[in-house]
C-alpha positions as a printed NumPy array, in Angstrom:
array([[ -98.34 ,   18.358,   -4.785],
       [ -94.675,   18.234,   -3.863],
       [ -91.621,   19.239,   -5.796],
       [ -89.066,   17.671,   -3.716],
       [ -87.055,   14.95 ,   -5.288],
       [ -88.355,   11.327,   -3.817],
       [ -85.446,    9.14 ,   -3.525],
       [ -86.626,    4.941,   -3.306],
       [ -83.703,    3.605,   -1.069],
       [ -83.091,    0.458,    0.24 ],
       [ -80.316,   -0.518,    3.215],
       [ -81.257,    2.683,    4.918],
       [ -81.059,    0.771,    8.153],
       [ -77.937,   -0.593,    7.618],
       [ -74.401,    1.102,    8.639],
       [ -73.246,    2.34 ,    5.058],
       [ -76.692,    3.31 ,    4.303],
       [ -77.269,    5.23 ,    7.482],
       [ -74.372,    7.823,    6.839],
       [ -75.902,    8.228,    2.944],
       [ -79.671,    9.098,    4.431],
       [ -77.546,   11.054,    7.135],
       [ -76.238,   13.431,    4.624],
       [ -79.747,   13.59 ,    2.461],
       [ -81.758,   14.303,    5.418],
       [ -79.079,   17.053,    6.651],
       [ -77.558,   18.58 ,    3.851],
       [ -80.668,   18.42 ,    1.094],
       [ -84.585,   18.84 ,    1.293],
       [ -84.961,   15.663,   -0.503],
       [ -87.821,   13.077,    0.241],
       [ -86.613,    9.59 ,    1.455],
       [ -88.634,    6.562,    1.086],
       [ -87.112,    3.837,    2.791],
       [ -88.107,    0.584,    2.254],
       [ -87.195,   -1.589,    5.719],
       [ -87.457,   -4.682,    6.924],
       [ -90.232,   -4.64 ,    8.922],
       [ -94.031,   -5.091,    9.833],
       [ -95.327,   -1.671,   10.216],
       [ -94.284,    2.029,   10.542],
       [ -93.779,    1.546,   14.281],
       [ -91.003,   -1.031,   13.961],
       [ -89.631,    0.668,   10.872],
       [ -89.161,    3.671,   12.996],
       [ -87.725,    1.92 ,   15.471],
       [ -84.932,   -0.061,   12.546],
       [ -83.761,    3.306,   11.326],
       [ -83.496,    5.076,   14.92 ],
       [ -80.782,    1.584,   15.653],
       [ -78.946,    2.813,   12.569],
       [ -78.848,    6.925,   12.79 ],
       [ -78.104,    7.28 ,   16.757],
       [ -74.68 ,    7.381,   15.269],
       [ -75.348,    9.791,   13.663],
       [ -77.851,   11.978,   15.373],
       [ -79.718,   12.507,   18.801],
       [ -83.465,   11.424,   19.297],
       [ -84.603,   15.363,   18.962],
       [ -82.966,   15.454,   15.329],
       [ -83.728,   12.172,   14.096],
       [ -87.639,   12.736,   15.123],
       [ -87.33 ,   16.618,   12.823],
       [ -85.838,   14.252,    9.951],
       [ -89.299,   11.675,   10.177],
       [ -91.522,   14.313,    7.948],
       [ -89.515,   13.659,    5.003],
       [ -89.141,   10.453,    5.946],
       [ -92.072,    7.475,    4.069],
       [ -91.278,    4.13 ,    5.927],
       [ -92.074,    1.228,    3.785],
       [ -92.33 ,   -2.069,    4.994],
       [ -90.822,   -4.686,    2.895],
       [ -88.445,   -6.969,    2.543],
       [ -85.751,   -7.527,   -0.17 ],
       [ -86.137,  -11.408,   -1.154],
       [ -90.416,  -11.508,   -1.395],
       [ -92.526,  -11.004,   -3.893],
       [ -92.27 ,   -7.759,   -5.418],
       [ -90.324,   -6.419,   -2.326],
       [ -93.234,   -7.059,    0.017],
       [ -94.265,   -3.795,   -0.694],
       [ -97.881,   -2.872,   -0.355],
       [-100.045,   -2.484,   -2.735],
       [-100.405,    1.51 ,   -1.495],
       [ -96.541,    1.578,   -0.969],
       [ -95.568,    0.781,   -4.868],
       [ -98.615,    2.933,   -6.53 ],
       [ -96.676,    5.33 ,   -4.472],
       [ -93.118,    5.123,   -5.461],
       [ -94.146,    4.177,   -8.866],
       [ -95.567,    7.643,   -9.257],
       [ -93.426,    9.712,   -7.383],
       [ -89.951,    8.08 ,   -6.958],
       [ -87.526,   10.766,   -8.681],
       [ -84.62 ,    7.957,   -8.343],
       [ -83.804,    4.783,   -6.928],
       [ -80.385,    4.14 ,   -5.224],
       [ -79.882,    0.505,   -4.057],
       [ -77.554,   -0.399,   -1.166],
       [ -79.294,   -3.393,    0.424],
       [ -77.006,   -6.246,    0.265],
       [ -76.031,   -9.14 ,    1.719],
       [ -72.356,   -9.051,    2.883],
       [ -72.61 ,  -12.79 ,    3.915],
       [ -68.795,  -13.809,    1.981],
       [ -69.507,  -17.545,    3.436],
       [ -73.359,  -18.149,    2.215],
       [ -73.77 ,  -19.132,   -1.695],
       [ -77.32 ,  -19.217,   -0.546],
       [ -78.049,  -15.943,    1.094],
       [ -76.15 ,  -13.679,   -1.902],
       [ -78.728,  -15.455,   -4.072],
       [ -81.198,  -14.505,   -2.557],
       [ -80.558,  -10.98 ,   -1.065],
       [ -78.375,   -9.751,   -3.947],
       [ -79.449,  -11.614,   -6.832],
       [ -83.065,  -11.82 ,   -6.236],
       [ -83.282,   -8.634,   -4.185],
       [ -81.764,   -6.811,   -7.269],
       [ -83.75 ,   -8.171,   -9.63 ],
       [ -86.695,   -7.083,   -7.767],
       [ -85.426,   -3.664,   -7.321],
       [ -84.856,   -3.477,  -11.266],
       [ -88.485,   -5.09 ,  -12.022],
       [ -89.874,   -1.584,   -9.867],
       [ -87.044,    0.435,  -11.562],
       [ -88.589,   -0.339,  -14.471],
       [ -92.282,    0.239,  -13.136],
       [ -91.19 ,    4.214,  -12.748],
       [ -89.578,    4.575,  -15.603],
       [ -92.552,    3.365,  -17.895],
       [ -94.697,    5.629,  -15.259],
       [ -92.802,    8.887,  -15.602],
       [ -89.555,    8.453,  -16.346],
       [ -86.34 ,    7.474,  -14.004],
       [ -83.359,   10.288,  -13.572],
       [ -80.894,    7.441,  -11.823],
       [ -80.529,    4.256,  -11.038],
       [ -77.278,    3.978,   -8.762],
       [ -76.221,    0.577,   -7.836],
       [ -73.807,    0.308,   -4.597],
       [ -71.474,   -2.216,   -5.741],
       [ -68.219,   -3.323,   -4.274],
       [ -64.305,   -3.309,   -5.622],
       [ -64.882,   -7.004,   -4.715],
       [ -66.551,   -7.601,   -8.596],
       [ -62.545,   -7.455,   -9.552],
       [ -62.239,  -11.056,   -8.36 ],
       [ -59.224,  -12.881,   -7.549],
       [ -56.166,  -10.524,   -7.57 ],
       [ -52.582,  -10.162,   -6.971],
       [ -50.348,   -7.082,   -6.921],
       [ -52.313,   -4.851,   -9.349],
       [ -53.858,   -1.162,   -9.498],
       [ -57.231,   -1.054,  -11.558],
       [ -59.204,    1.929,  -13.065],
       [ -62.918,    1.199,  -12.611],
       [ -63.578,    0.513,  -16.314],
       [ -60.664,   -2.454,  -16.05 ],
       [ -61.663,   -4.234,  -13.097],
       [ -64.39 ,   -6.734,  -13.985],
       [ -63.136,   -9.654,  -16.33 ],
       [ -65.789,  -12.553,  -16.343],
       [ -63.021,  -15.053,  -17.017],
       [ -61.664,  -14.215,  -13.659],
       [ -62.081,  -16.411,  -10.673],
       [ -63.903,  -14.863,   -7.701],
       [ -63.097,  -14.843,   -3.769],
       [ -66.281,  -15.356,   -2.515],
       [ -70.163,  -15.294,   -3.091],
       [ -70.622,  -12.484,   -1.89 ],
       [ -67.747,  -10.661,   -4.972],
       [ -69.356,  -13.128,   -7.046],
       [ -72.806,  -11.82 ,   -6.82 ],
       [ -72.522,   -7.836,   -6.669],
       [ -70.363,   -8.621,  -10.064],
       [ -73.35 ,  -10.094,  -11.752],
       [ -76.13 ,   -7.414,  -10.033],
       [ -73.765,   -5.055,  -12.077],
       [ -74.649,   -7.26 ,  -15.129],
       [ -78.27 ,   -7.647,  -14.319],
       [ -78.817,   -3.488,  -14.341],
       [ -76.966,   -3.033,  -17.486],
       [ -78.599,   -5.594,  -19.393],
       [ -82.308,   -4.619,  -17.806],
       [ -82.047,   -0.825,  -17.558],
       [ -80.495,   -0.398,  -21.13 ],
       [ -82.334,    3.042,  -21.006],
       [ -82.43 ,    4.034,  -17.656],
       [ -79.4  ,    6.893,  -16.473],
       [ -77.098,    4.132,  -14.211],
       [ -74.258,    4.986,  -11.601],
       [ -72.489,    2.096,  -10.069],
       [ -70.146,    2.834,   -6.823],
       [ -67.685,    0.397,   -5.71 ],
       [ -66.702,    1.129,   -1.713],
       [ -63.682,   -0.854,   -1.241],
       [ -62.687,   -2.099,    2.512],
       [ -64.983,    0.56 ,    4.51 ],
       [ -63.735,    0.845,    8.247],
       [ -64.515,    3.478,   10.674],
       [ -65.507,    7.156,   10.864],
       [ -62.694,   10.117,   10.142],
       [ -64.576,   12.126,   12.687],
       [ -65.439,   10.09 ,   15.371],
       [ -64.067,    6.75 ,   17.134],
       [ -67.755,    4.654,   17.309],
       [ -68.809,    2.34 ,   14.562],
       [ -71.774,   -0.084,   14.453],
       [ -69.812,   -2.271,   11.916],
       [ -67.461,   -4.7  ,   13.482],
       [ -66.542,   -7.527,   10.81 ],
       [ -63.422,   -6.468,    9.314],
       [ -62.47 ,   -3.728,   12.576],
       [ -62.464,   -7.055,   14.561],
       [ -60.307,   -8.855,   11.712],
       [ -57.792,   -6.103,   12.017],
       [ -57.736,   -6.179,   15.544],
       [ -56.796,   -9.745,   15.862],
       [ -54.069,   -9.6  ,   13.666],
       [ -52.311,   -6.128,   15.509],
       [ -52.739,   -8.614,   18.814],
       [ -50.835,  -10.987,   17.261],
       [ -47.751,  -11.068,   18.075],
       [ -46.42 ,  -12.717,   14.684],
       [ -48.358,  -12.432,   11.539],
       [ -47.888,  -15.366,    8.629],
       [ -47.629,  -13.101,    5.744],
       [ -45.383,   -9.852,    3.908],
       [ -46.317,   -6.186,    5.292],
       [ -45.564,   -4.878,    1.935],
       [ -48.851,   -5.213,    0.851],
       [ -51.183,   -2.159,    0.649],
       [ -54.821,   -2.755,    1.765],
       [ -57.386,   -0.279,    0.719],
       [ -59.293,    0.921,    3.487],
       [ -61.686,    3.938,    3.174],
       [ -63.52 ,    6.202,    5.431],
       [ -67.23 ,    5.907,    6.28 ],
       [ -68.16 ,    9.   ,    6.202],
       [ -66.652,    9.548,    3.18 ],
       [ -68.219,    6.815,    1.41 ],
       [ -71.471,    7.661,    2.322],
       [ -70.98 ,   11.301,    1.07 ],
       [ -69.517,   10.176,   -2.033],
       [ -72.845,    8.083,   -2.834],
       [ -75.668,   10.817,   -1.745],
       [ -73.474,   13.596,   -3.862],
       [ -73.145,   11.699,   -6.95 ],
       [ -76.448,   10.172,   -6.713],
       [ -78.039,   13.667,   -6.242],
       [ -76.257,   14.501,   -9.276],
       [ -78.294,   14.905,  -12.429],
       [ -75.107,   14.165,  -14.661],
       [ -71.933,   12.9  ,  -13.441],
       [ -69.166,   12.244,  -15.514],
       [ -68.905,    8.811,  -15.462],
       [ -70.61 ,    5.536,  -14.822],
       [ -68.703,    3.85 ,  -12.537],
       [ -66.687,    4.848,   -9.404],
       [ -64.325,    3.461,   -6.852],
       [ -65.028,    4.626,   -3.265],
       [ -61.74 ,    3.68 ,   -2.314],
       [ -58.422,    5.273,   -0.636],
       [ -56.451,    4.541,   -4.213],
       [ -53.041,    5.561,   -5.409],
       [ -52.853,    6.496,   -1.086],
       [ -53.631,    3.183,    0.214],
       [ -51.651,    1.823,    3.402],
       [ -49.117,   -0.9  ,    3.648],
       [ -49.809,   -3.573,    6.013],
       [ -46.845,   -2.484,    8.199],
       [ -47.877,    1.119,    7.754],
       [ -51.585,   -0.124,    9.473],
       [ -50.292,   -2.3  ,   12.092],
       [ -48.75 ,    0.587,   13.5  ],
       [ -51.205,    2.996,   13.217],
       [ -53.784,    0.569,   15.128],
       [ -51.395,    0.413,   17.717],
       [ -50.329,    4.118,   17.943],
       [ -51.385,    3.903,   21.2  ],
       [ -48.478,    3.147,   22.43 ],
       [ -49.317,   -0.175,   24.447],
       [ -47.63 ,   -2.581,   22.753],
       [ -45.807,   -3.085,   19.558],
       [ -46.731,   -3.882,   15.854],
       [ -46.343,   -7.41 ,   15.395],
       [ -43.662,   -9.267,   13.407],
       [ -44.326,  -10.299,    9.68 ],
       [ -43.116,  -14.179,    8.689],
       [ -44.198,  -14.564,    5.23 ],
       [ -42.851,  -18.289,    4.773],
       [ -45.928,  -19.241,    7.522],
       [ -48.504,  -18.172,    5.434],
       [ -49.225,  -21.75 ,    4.041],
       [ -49.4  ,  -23.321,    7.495],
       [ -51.836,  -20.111,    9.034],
       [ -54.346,  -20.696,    6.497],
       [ -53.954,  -24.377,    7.212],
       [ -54.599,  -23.972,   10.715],
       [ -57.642,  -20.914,    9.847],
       [ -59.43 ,  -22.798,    7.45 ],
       [ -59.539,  -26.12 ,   10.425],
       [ -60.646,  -24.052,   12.717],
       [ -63.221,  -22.409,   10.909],
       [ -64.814,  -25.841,    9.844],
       [ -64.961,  -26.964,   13.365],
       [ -68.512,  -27.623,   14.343],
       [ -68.059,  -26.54 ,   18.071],
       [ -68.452,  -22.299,   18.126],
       [ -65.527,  -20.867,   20.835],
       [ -63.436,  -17.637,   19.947],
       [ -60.896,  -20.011,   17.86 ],
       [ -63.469,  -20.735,   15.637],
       [ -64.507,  -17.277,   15.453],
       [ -60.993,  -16.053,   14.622],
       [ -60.721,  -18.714,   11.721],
       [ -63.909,  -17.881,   10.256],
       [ -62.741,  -14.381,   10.165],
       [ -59.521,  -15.1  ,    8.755],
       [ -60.628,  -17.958,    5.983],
       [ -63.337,  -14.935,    4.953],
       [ -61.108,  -11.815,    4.986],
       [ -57.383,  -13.007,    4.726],
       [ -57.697,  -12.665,    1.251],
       [ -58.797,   -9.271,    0.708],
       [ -55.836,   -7.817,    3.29 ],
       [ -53.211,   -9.589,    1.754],
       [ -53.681,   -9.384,   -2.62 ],
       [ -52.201,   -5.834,   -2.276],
       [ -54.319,   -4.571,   -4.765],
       [ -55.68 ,   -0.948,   -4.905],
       [ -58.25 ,    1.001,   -6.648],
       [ -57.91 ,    4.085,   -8.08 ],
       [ -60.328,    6.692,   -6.706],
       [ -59.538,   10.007,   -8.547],
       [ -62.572,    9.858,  -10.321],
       [ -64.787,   10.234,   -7.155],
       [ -62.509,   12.045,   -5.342],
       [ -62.928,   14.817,   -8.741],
       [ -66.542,   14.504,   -8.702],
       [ -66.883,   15.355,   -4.86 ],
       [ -64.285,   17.56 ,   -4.604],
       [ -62.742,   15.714,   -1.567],
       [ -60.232,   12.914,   -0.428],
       [ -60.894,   10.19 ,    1.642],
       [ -58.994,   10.867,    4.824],
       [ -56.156,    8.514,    5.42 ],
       [ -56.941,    5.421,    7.432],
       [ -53.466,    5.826,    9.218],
       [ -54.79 ,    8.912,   10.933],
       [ -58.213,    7.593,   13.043],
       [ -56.732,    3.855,   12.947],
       [ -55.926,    3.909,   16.475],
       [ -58.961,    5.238,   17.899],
       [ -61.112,    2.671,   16.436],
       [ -59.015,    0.067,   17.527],
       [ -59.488,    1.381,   21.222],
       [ -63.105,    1.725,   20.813],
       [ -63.726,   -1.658,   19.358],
       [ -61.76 ,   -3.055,   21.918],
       [ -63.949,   -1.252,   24.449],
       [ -67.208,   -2.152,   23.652],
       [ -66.226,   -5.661,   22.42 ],
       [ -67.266,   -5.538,   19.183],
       [ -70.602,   -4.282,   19.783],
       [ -71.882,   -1.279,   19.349],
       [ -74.304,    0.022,   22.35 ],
       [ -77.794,    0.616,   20.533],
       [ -79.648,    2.619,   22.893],
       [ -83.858,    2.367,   22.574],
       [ -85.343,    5.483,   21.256],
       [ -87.255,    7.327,   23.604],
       [ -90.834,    8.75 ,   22.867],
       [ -91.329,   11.983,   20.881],
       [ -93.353,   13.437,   23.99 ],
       [ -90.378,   12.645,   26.558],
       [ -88.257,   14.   ,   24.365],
       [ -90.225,   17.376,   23.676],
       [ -90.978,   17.747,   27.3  ],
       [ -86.603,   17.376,   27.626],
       [ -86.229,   20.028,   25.114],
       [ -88.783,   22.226,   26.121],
       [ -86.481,   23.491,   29.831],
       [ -83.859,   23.337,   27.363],
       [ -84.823,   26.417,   25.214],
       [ -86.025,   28.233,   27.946],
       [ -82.686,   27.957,   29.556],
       [ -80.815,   29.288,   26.349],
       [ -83.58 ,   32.107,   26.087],
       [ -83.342,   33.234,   29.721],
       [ -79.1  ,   33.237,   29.137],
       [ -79.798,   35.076,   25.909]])
């Protein structure tokens, strides 16, 4: 029987989630099982492999699979769509569970119901399975700084941020604030973490991303050559692969010192002057102009072309603007020293890889370049001339 922690975690397959399994599967001997959207193993194999080629090449991900348990699901049916073999499974042998499965849908009341509302619930109703079965060391909920709700101007500690009298920006704020609620009020006995990423754009280390949302928001707006609001406002933008080491360590944790967490850049957030030039460090052009007293009229103008029925790139741009013009321009920050004292490490300034994700979004259009994986025969056979090359240099 195996002593190696079994982790249930769900949005494995999706970009945050793939650099959290990426440091689990390469830093720890842990046991992941993944539920994924999909029919069978085959396809689920296939899901993850679209997510972790960032990550890693088809020789590393395929030495990963072995502590790897695929299981098919899906987050909004009955009981997860897990098996009847899949939850005896986890029931008995999942150490933790650590959700991340969302949906990030800010437009759709409709899909946040039913992805993060009912997918949470769900999640809690098997939380509480293993916990009656054997006993549950953590449940960590991945959250979002968006809970705070409508704000303007302000710096929040994580304990200060959610105020239910509070309006909200969005459904998608609206619903990760009440998932919060949901685990708190369900799992009254169960360990909790809850970790709130704030904007999450890009990787410190590298210039690809498979996440283009916000990336292509920012873009737009450098390319502009005017922009309709003040660049004094700070915008708190955080590192990838930061955030998903932040998760895995904490949630590996067996006692961390607090409950809640920003996973944001904090007290070291950029102005929006301070950004526009770094995404244009290039050199190429310059950082556009700020006209605050055009705001009113921009969002006019957005929120017309997003409810135009006809889909062209100007509705595109106002869709991304009426969804995400809020969240650059409420200069409001998030304090992050907790996680950055649990970790040991800082999030690395967004100011200093800015430039080569903007040039690498640019390049692939907003679309990151999935490439199939290739079998684990064609890849042995690849590997094979390989090694004897480095033996016969050796």
């Amino acid at each position: 029987m195996t002593t190696k922690k079994q982790i249930f975690l769900t949005g494995a397959t999706g970009y945050l989630g793939s650099y959290v399994a990426d440091v689990m599967l390469r830093e720890t001997d842990v046991e992941l099982l993944l539920l994924t959207r999909a029919r069978n193993r085959e396809e689920s194999v296939q899901r993850f492999w679209a997510a972790m080629q960032l990550h890693m090449d088809p020789a590393t991900y395929y030495s990963y699979l072995d502590r790897v348990r695929f299981l098919p699901g899906d987050l909004t049916a009955p009981g997860l769509g897990l098996s009847e073999e899949d939850r005896k499974h986890v029931v008995e042998h999942a150490d933790s569970v650590l959700h991340m499965a969302a949906s990030l849908n800010r437009k759709s009341e409709k899909t946040c119901l039913n992805h993060n509302l009912r997918g949470t619930l769900s999640v809690i109703k098997l939380a509480r399975e293993i916990q009656s079965h054997h006993g549950l060391r953590r449940f960590s909920h991945v959250s979002t700084v968006a809970v705070a709700g409508q704000r303007d101007s302000e710096t929040l500690r994580e304990d200060d941020a959610i105020e239910w009298e509070r309006s909200d920006y969005d459904p998608y704020g609206r619903t990760k604030k009440f998932c919060e609620h949901m685990v708190r009020e369900l799992l009254p006995d169960v360990p909790k973490t809850f970790l709130r990423p704030s904007i999450v754009m890009g990787d410190s280390r590298f210039a690809e991303t498979s996440q283009f949302d916000m990336v292509r928001a920012f873009c737009v707006l450098v390319d502009l050559p005017i922009l309709p609001f003040s660049g004094d406002g700070r915008v708190d933008i955080v590192n990838a692969d930061w955030v998903g080491r932040a998760i895995a360590e904490i949630h590996l944790k067996d006692a961390p010192k607090h409950e809640i967490y920003h996973l944001s850049s904090g007290a070291a957030s950029h102005r929006i002057t301070e950004i526009a030039r770094a995404l244009v460090a290039s050199g190429k052009r310059k950082p556009p102009r700020f006209v605050p007293a055009l705001e009113g009229s921009f969002e006019r103008i957005m929120d017309q072309l997003a409810g135009m029925k006809s889909k062209n790139p100007a509705t595109l741009v106002g869709s991304l603007f009426k969804v995400f013009l809020p969240y650059i321009t409420y200069d409001t920050v998030f304090l992050n020293d907790r996680a950055v004292q649990e970790i040991g490490l800082a999030p690395v300034p967004f100011s200093q890889y800015a430039a080569r994700l903007y040039d690498y979004a640019k390049r692939v259009n907003y679309e990151y370049p999935v490439v199939p994986l290739p079998s684990r025969e064609s890849v042995q056979k690849t590997a094979a001339p390989n090694q004897a090359r480095g033996a016969a240099r050796a």
